[in-house]
C-alpha positions in Angstrom: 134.2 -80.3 5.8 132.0 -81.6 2.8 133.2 -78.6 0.8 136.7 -79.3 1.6 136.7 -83.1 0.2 134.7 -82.4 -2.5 137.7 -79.7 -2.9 140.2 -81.9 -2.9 138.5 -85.0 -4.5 138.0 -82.0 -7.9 141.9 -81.3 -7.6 142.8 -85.5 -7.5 140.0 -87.0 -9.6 142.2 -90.1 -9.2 141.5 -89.7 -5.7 138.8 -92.8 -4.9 136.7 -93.2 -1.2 136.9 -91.0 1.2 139.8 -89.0 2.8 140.4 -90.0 6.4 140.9 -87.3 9.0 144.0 -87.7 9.9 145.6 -88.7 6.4 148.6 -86.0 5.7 147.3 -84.2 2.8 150.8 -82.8 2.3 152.3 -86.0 2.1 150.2 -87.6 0.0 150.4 -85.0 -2.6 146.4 -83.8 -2.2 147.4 -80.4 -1.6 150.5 -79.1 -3.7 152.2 -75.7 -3.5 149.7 -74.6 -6.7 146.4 -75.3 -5.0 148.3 -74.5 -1.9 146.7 -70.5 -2.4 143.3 -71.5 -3.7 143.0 -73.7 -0.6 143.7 -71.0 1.7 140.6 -68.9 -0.1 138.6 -71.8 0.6 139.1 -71.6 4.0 138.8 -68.0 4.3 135.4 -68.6 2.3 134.6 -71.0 5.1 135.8 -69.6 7.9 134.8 -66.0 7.4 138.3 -64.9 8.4 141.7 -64.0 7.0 144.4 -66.6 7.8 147.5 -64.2 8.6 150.5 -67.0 7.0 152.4 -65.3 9.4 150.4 -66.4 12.7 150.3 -70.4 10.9 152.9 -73.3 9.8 152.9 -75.8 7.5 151.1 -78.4 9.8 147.6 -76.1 10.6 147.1 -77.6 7.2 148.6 -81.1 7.0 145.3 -83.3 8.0 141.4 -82.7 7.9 141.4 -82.7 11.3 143.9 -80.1 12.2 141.8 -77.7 9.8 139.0 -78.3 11.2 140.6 -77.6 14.6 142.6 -74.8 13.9 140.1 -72.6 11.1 136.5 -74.0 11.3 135.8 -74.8 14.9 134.1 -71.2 15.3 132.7 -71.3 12.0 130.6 -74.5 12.7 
């Protein structure tokens, strides 16, 4: 996860303390539809899979949390 805040931290540099879990990264404009691509590479990186944007929605992606959940339990 430390390569994911410090991700998203580098894309806000406004961005101050630390992200929560469950904060809605959407929402909160952390993740917008031009990083949106570039995130998903991270997570590949990460992950050591493909993410199929077929087999996911919008909300695999919304909080920390559901990331972890749905793309990095295996790979920790």
């Amino acid at each position: 996860m430390n390569r994911i805040t410090s991700w998203l931290h580098e894309k806000n540099p406004g961005l101050d303390g630390p992200i929560d879990t469950d904060e809605d990264l959407i929402e909160a404009r952390l993740i917008d539809s031009m990083d949106f691509l570039e995130f998903i590479d991270l997570l590949e990186e990460l992950s050591g899979t493909t993410i199929d944007l077929q087999e996911v929605t919008i909300d695999d992606f919304r909080t920390l949390a559901r990331v972890q959940e749905r793309f990095l339990s295996a790979a920790s």
